[in-house]
PLY file of the C-alpha trace (Angstrom):
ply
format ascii 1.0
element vertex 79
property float x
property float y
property float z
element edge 78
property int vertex1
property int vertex2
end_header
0.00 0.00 0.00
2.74 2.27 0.51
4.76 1.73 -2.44
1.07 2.20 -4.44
0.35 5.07 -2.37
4.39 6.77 -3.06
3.39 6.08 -6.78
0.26 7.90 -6.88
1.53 10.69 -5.10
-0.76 10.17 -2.16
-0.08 12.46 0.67
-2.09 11.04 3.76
-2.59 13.04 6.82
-4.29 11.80 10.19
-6.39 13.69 12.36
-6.45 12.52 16.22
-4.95 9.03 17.51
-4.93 5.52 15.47
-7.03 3.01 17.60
-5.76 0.41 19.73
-5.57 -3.01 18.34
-7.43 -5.33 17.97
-10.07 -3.34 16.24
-13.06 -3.52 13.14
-13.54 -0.54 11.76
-16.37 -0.24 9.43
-16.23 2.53 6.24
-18.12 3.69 3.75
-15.56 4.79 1.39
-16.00 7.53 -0.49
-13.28 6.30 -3.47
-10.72 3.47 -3.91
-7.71 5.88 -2.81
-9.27 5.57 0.92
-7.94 2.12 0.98
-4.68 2.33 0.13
-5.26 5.10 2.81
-6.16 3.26 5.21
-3.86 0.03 4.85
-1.34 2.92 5.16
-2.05 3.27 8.69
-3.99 0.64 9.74
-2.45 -2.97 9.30
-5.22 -5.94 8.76
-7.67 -7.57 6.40
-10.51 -5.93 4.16
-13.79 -7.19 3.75
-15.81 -6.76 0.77
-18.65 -8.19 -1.63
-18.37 -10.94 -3.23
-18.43 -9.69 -6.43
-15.79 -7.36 -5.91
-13.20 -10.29 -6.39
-15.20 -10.53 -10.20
-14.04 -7.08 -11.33
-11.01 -6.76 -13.27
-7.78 -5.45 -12.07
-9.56 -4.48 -8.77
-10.34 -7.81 -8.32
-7.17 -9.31 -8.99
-5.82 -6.48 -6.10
-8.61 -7.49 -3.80
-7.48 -11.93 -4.21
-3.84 -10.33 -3.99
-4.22 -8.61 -0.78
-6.41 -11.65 0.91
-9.49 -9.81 1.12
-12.48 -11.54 2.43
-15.56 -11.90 -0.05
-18.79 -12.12 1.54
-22.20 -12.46 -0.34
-24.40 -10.14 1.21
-27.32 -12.59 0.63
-26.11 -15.73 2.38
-26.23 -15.57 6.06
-23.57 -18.12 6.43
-21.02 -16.00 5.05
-21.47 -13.26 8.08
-20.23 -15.89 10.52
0 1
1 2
2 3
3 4
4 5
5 6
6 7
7 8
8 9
9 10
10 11
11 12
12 13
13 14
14 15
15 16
16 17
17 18
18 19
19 20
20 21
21 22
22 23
23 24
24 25
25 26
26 27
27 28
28 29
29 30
30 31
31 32
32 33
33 34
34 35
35 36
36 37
37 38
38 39
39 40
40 41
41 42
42 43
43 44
44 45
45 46
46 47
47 48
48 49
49 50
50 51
51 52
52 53
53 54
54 55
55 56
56 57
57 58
58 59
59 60
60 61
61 62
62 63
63 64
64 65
65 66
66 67
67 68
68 69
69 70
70 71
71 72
72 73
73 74
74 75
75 76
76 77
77 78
C-alpha cells in the first residue's frame, strides 16, 4: 500500500490518535484511494462483496491482498 500510495503521489494526513488493536472498523468509502489510505495506517484484512473479487484489475488487487468476499445474501457468510 505504501509503495502504491508513493506512486500515486498520495499524501495522507491523520487527524487525532490511530485506535488500539485489535479493532473492526467499518467505512463507507468515499473512493478506492481511501484504501490504500487506510492500509497505510492501519495494518489488517478488508472485507468486501463478493463480487468485488469478479471485477477486473480491482479484483485481482482485492485476491492479492487476501481480502475476504462475503455475499451479502447468504447468512452463512457473516459468521
Amino acid at each position: 500500500a505504501r509503495r502504491l500510495a508513493r506512486a500515486m503521489d498520495l499524501r495522507i494526513r491523520l487527524d487525532g490518535a490511530l485506535p488500539e488493536e485489535p479493532v473492526a472498523i467499518v467505512a463507507n468509502h468515499l473512493s478506492y484511494l481511501d484504501i490504500v489510505a487506510l492500509w497505510c495506517v492501519l495494518p489488517g484484512a478488508f472485507v468486501a462483496r463478493a463480487d468485488v473479487a469478479r471485477w477486473p484489475l480491482v479484483g485481482l488487487a482485492s485476491r492479492l491482498v487476501g481480502t475476504i468476499s462475503i455475499d451479502r445474501a447468504r447468512r452463512r457468510d457473516l459468521l
